[in-house]
BAFI-3210 file (N, C-alpha, C; in Angstrom, 3 decimals, decimal comma, padded with zeros to 6 digits):
// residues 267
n [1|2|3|4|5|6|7|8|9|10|11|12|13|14|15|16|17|18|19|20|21|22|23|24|25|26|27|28|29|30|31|32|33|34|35|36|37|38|39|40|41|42|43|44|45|46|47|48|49|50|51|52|53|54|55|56|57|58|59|60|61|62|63|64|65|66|67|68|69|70|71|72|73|74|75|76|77|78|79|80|81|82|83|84|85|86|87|88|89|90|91|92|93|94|95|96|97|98|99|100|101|102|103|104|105|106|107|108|109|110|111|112|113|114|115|116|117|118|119|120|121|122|123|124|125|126|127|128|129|130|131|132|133|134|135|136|137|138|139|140|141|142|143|144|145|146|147|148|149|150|151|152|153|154|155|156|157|158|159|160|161|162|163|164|165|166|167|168|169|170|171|172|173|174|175|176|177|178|179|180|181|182|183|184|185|186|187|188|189|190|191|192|193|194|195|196|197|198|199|200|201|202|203|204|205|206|207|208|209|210|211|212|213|214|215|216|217|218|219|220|221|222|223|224|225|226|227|228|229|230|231|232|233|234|235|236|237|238|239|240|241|242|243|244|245|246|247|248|249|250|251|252|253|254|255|256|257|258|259|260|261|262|263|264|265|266|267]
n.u [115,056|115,905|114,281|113,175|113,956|111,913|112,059|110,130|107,467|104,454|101,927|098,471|094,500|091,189|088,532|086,733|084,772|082,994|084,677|083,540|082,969|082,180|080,353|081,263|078,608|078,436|076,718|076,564|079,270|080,503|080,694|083,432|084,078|083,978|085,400|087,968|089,629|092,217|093,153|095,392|098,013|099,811|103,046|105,167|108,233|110,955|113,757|116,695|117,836|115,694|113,234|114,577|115,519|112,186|111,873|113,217|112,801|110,014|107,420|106,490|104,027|103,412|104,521|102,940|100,173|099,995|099,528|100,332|103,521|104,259|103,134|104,343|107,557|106,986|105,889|108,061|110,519|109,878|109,492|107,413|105,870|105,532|102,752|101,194|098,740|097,446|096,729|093,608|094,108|095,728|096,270|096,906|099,081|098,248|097,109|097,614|095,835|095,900|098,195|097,492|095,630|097,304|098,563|097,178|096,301|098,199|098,815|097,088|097,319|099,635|098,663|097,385|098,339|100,011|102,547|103,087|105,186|106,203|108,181|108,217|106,473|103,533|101,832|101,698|101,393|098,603|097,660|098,285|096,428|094,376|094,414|094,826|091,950|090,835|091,104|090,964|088,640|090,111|092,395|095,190|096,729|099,276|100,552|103,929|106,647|109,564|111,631|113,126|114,305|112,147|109,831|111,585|110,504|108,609|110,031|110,498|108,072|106,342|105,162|104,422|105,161|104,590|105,910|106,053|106,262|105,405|106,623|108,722|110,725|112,638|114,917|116,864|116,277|114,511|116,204|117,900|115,947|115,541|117,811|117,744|115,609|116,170|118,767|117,506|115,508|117,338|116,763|114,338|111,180|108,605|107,949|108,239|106,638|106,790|105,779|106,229|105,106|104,206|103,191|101,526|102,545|105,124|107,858|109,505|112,185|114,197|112,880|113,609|115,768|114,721|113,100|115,308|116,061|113,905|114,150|116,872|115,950|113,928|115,030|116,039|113,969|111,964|109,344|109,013|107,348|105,554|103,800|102,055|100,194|097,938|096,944|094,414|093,092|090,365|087,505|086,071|087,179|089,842|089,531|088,458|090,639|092,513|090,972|091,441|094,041|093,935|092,658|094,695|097,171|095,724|095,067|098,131|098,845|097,930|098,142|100,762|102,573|105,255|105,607|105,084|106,980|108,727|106,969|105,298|102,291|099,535|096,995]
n.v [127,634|124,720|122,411|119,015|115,939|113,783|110,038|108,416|108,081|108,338|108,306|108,792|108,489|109,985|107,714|106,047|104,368|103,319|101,550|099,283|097,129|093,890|091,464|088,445|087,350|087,845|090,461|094,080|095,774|098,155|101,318|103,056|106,732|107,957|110,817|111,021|109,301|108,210|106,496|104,509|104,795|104,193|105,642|104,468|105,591|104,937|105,268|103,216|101,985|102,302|100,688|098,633|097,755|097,929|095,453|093,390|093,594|092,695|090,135|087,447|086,924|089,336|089,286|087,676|088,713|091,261|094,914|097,291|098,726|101,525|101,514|099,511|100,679|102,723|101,178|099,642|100,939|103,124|105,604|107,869|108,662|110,486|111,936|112,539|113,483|112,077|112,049|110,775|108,575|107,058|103,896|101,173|097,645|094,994|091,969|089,715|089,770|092,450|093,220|092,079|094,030|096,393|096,489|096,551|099,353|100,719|099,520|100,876|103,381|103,767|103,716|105,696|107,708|107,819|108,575|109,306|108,414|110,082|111,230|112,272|112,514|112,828|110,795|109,195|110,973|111,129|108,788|108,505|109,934|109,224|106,953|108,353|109,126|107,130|105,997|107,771|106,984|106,017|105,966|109,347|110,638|112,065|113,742|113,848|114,413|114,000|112,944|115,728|118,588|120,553|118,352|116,303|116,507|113,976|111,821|111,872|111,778|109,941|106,337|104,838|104,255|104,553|103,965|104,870|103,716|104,202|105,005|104,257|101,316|100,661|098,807|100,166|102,166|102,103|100,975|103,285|104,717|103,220|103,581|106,077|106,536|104,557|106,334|108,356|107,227|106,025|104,468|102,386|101,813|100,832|098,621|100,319|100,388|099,679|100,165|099,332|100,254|099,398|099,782|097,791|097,663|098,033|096,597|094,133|093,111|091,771|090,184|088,282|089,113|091,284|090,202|089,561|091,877|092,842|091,114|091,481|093,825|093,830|092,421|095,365|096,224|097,513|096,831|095,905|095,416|094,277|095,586|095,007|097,198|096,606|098,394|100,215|101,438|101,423|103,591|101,914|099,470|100,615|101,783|099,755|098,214|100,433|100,463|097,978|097,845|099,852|098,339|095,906|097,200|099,116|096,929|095,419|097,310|097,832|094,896|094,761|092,748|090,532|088,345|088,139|089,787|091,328|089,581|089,843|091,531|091,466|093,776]
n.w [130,127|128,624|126,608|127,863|126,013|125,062|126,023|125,267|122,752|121,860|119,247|119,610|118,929|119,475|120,797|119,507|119,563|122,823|125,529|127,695|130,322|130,950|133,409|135,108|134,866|132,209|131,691|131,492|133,110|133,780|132,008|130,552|130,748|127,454|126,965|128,358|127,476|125,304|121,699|121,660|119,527|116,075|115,221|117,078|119,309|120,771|122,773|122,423|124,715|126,672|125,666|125,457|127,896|128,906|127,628|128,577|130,943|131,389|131,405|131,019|130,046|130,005|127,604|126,047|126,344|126,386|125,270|124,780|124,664|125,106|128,025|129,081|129,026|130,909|132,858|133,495|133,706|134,324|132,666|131,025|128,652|125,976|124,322|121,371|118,977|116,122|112,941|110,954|110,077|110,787|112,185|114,516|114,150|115,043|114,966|112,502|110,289|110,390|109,107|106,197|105,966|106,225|103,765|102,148|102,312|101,383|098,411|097,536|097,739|096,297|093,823|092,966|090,953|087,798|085,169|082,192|079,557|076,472|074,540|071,499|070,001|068,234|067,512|070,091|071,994|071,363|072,039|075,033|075,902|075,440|076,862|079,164|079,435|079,892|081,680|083,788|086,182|087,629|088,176|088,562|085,456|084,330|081,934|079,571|077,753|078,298|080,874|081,960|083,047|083,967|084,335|085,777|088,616|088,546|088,688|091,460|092,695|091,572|090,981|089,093|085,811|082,290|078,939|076,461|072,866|069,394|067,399|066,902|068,273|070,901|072,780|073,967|075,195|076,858|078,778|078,943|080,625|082,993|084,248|084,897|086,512|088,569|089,214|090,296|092,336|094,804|097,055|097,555|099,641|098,226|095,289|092,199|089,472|085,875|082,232|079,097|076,327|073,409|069,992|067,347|065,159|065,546|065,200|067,953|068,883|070,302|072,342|074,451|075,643|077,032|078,919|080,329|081,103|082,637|085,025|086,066|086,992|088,526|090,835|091,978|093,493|091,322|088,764|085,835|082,879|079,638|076,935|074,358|071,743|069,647|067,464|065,021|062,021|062,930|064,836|066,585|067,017|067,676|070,061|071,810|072,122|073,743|076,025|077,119|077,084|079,154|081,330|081,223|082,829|085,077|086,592|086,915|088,386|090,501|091,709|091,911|091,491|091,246|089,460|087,386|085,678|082,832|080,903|078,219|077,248|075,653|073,626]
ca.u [115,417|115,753|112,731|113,806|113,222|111,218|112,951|109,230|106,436|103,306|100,829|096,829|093,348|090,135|087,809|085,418|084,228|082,754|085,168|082,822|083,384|081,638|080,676|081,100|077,581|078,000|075,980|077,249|079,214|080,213|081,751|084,363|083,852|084,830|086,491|088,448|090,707|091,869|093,451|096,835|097,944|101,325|103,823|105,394|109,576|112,084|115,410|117,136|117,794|114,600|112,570|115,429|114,935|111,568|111,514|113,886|112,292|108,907|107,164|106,103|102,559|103,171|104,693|101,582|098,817|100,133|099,499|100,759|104,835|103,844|102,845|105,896|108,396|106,456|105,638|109,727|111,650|109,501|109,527|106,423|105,700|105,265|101,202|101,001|097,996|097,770|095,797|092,965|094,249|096,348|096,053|097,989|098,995|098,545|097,257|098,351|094,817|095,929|099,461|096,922|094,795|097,862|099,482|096,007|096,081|099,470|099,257|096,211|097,945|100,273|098,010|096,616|099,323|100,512|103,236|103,394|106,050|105,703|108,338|108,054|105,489|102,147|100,486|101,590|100,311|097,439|097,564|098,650|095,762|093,067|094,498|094,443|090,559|089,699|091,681|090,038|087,716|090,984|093,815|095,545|097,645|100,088|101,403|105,060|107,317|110,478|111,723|114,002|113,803|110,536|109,470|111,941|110,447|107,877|111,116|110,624|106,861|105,705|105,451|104,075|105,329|104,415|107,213|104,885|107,123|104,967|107,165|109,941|110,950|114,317|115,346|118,462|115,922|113,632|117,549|118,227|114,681|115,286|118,838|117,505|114,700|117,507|119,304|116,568|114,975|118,132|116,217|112,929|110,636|107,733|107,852|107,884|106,006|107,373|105,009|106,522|104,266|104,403|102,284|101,842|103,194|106,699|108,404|110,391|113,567|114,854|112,081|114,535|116,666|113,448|112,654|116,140|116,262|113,254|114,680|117,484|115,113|113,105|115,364|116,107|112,136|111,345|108,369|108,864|105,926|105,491|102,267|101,933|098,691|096,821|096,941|093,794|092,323|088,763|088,157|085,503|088,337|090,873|088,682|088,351|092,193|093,158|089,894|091,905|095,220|093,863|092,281|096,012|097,653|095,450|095,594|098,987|099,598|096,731|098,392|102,110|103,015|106,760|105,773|104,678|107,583|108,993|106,167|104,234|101,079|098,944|096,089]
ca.v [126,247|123,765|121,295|117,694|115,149|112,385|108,953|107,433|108,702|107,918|109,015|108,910|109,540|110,304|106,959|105,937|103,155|102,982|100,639|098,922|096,084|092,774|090,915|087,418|086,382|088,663|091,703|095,064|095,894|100,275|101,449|104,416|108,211|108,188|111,810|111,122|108,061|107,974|105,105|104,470|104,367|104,105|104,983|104,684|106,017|105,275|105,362|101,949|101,499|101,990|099,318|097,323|097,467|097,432|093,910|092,618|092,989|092,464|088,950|085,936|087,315|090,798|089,213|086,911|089,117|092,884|095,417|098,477|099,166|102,715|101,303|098,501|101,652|103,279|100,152|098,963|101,547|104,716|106,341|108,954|108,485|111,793|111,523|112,911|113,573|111,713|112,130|110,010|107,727|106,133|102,441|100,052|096,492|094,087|091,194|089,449|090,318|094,080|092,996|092,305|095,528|097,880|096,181|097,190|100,619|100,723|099,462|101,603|104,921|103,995|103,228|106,355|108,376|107,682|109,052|108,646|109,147|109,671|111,395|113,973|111,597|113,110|110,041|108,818|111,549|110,723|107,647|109,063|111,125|108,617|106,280|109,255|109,305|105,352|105,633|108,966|106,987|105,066|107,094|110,720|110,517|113,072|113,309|114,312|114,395|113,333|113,100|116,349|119,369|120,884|117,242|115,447|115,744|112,910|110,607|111,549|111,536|108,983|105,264|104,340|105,034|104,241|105,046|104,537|103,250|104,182|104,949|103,052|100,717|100,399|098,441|100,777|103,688|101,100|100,772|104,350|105,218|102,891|103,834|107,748|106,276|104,011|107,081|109,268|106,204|104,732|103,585|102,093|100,777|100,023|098,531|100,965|099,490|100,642|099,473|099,660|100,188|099,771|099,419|096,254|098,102|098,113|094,836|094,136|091,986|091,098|089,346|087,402|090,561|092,114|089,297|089,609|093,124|092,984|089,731|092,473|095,286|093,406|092,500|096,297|096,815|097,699|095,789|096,243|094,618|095,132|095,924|095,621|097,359|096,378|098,949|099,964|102,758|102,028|103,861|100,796|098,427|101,293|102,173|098,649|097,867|101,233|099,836|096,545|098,378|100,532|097,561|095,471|098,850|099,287|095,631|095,163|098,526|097,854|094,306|095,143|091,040|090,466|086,845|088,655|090,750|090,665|089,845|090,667|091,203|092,162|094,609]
ca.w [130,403|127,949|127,412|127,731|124,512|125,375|125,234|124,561|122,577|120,531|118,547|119,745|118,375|120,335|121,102|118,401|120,468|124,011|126,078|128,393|131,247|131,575|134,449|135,036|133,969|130,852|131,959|131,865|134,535|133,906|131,246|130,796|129,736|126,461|126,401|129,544|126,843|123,671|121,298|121,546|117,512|115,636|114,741|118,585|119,232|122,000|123,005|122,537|125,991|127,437|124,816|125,751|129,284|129,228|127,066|129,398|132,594|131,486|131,748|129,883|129,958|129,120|125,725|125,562|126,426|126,551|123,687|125,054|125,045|126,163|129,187|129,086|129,398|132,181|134,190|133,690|133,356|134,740|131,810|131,106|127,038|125,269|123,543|120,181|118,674|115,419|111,712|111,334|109,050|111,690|113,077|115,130|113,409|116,114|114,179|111,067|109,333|109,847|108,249|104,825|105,816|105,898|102,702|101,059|101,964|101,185|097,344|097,141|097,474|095,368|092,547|092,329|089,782|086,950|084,394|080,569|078,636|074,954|073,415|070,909|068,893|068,495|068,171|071,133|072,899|071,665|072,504|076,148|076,372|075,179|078,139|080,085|079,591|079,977|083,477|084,771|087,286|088,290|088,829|087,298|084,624|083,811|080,231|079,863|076,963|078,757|082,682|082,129|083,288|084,861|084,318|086,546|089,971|088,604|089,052|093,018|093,395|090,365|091,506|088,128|084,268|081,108|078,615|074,506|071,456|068,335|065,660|067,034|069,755|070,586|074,210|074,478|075,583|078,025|079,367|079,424|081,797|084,210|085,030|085,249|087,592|089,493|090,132|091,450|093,857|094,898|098,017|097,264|099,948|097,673|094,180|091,228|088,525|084,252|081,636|078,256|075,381|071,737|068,506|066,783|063,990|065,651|065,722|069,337|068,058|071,352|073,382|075,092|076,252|077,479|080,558|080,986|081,875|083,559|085,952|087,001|088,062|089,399|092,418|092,530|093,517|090,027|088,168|084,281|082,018|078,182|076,315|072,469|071,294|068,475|066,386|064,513|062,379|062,818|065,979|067,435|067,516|068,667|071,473|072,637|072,340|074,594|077,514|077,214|077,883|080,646|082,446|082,045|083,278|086,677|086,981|087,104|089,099|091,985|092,411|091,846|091,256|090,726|089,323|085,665|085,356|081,499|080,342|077,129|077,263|073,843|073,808]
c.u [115,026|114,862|113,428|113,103|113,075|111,899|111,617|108,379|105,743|102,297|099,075|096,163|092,120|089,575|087,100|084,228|083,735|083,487|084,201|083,441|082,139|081,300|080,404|080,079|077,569|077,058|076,955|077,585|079,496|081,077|082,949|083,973|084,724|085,750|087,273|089,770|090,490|093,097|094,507|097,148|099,830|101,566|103,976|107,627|110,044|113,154|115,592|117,105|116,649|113,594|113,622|115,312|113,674|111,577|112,546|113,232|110,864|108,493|106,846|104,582|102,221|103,644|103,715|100,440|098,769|100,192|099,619|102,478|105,026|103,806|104,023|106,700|107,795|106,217|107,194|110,832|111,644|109,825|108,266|106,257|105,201|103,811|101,911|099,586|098,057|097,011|095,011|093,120|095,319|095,899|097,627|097,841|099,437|097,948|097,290|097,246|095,568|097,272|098,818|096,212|095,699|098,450|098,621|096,177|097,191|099,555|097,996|096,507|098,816|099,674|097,044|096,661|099,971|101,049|103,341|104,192|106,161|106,786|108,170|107,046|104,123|101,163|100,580|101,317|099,166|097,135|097,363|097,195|094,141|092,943|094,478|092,378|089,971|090,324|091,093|089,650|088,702|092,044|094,372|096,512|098,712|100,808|102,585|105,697|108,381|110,332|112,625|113,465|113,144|109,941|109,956|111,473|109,596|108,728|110,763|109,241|105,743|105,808|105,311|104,096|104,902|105,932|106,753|106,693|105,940|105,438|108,184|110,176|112,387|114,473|116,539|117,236|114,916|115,357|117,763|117,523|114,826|116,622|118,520|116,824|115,188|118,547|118,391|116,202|116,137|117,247|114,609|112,485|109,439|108,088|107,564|107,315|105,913|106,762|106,482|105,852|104,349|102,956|102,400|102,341|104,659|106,976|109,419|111,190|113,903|114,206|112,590|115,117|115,839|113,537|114,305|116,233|115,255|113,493|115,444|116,862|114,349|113,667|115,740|114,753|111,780|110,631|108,340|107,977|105,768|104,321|102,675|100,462|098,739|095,888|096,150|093,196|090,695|088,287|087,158|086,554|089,271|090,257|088,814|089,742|092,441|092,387|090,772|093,160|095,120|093,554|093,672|096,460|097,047|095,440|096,772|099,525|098,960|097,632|100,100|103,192|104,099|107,012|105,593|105,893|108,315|108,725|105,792|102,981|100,131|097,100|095,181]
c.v [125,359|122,348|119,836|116,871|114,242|111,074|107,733|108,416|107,837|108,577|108,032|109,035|109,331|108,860|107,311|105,163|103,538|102,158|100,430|097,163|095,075|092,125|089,555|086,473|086,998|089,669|092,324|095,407|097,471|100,265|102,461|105,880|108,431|109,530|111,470|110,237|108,614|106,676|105,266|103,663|104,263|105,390|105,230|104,678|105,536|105,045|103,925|101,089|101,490|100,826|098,320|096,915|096,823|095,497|092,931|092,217|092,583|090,670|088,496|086,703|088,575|090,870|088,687|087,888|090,696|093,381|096,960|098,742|100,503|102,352|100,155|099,567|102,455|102,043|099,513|099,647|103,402|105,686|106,856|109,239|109,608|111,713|112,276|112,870|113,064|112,306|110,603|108,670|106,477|104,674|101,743|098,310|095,490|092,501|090,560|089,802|091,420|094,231|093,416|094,165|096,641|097,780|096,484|098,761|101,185|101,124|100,730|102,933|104,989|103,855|104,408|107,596|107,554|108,444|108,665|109,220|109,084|110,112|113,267|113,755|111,918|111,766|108,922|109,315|111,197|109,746|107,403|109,546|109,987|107,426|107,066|109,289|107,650|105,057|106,578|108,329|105,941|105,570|108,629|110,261|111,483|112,703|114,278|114,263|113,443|113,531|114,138|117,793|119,767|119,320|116,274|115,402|114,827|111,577|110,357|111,289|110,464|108,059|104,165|105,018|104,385|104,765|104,068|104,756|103,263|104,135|104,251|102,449|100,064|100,270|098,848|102,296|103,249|101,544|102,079|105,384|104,450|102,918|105,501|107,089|105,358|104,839|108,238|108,617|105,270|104,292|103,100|101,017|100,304|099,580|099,538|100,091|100,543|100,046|100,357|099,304|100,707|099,252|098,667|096,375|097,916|097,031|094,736|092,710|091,796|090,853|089,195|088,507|091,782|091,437|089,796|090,570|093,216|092,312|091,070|093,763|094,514|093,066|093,508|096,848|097,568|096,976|096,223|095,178|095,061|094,831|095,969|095,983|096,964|097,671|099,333|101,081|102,745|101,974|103,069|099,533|099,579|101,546|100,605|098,850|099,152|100,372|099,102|097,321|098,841|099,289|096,554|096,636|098,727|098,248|095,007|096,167|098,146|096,364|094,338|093,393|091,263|089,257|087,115|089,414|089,790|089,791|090,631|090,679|092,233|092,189|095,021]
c.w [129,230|127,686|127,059|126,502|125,420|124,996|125,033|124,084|121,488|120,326|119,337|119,135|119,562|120,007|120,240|119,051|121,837|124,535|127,593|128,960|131,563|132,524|134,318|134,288|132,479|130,823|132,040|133,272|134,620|132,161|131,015|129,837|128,833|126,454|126,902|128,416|125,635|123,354|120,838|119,745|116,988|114,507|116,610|118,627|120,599|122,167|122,806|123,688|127,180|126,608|125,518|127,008|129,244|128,826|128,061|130,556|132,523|131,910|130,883|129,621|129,794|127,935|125,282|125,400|126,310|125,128|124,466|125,107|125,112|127,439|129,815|129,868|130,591|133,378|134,743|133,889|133,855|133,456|131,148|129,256|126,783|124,243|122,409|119,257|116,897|114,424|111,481|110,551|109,717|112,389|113,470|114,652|114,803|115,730|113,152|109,889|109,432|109,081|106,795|104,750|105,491|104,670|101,643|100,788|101,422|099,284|096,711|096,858|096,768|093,787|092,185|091,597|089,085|085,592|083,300|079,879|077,346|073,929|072,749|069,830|068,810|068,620|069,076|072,395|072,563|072,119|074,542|076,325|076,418|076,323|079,283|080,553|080,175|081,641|084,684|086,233|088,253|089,558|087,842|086,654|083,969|082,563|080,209|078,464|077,217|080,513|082,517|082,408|084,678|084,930|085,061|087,823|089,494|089,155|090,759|093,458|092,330|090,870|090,444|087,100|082,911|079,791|076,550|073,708|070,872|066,893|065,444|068,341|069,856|072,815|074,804|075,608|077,140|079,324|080,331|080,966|082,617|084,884|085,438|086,447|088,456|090,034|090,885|092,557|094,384|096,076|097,961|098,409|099,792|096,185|093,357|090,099|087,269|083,723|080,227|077,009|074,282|071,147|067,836|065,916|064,229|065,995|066,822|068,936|069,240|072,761|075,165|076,606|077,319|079,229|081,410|081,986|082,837|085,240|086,737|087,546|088,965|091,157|092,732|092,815|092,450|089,124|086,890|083,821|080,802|077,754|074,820|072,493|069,877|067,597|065,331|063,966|062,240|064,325|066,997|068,518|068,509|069,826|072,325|072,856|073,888|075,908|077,887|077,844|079,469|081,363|082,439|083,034|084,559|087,085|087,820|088,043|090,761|092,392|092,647|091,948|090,644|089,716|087,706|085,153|083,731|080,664|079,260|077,168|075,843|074,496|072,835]
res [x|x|x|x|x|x|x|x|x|x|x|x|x|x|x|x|x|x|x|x|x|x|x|x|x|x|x|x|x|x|x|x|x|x|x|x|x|x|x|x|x|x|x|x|x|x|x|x|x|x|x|x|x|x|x|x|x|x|x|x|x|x|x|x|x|x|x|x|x|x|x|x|x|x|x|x|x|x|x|x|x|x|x|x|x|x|x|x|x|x|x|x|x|x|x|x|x|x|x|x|x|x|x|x|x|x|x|x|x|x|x|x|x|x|x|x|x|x|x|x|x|x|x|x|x|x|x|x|x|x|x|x|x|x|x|x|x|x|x|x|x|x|x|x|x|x|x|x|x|x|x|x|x|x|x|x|x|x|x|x|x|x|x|x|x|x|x|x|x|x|x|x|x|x|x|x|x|x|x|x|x|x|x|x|x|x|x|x|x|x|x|x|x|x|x|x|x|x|x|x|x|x|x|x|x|x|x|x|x|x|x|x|x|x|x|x|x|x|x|x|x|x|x|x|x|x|x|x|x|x|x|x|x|x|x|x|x|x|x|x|x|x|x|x|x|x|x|x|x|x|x|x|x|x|x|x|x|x|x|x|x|x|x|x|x|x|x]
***
């Protein structure tokens, strides 16, 4: 016999808390055996027509004061919600503080890879590698040559690139990486964030052309930002300059601000 799909369900975790009952004067009045409950969490599924029901027949005061639509669909509609046992990383956003709380944990996981692309330029691997080290206690950094290949799934699991001009900088190739990385993410529902970084040695002739391009990614959820370094061979100064890079770099990645985009920023 065929097992029936559930037209509600949600995810659970076991009670962290004690839920305990008050009495009038504010004394304990019992409280409940924690194993016996656990804490109704998200994500939560149901059929169209039963949410829809329930929100229909419910009341003024089960939109005011109710925080269960598990219990909505069973109290309106008799419908028996399927549990699910969740991972502990689960919460339910029920008010607008936990809006900021999940938008934290949110940019946080995305901030903690990053892709560099260098080329075939040794000393922009090095360059790669020495920002690889000043970011260590940040996030990983994978160093790449190009996105082809063995190298393209970064396009699907990267959220953040770097893409180094040392010996030359040319805004046809900025162009070229973010239509590769526009056709791997056509659907993006967080911001990708492209740094593009040159050497003060290389002169960037079309400023202008830069914001521009950035203006149009930007309303495709793409955050482009440009970096000149400062360029130096005595390796006190070079050492500072890269710090300075890395701390724009996790800066701009941890807050993912659309209001900087095409941008220069010098290092």
């Amino acid at each position: 016999m065929a097992e029936m799909v559930p037209q509600a369900a949600g995810a659970i975790r076991p009670l962290v808390s004690t839920v305990i009952a008050a009495s009038s004067d504010g004394f304990l009045d019992h409280s409940l055996e924690r194993v016996k409950y656990r804490a109704s969490e998200m994500p939560q599924g149901f059929t169209y027509k039963v949410i829809s029901q329930a929100y229909q027949r419910c009341t003024d005061h089960d939109l005011d004061f109710g925080t269960e639509c598990l219990h909505l669909a069973l109290q309106y509609c008799g419908t028996n919600a399927k549990l699910i046992e969740g991972p502990p990383n689960l919460w339910k956003v029920t008010y607008r503080r936990d809006l900021a709380a999940a938008e934290s944990i949110i940019k946080d996981s995305l901030s903690r890879s990053l892709c560099a692309v260098t080329g075939s330029c040794s000393l922009a691997v090095a360059l790669a590698r020495s920002l690889q080290n000043a970011l260590e206690m940040y996030m990983g950094v994978d160093i790449v040559p190009d996105l082809l290949g063995d190298h393209c799934s970064h396009l699907q699991k990267t959220c953040n690139f770097i893409l180094i001009s040392v010996s030359h900088c040319s805004l046809s190739d900025v162009k070229s990486f973010l239509l590769a990385l526009e056709e791997a993410c056509s659907a993006l529902l967080y911001p990708l964030v492209i740094f593009w970084v040159w050497s003060s040695g290389v002169h960037v002739t079309q400023p202008g052309a830069f914001r521009d391009l950035a203006c149009l990614y930007k309303h495709k959820n793409i955050l482009l930002y440009g970096i000149q370094l400062q360029h130096n061979k005595d390796p006190e100064i070079w050492g500072r300059s890269v710090l300075q890079l890395a701390d724009i770099i996790s800066a701009l990645i941890r807050d993912r601000t659309s209001a900087l985009v095409g941008q220069i920023f010098q290092a």
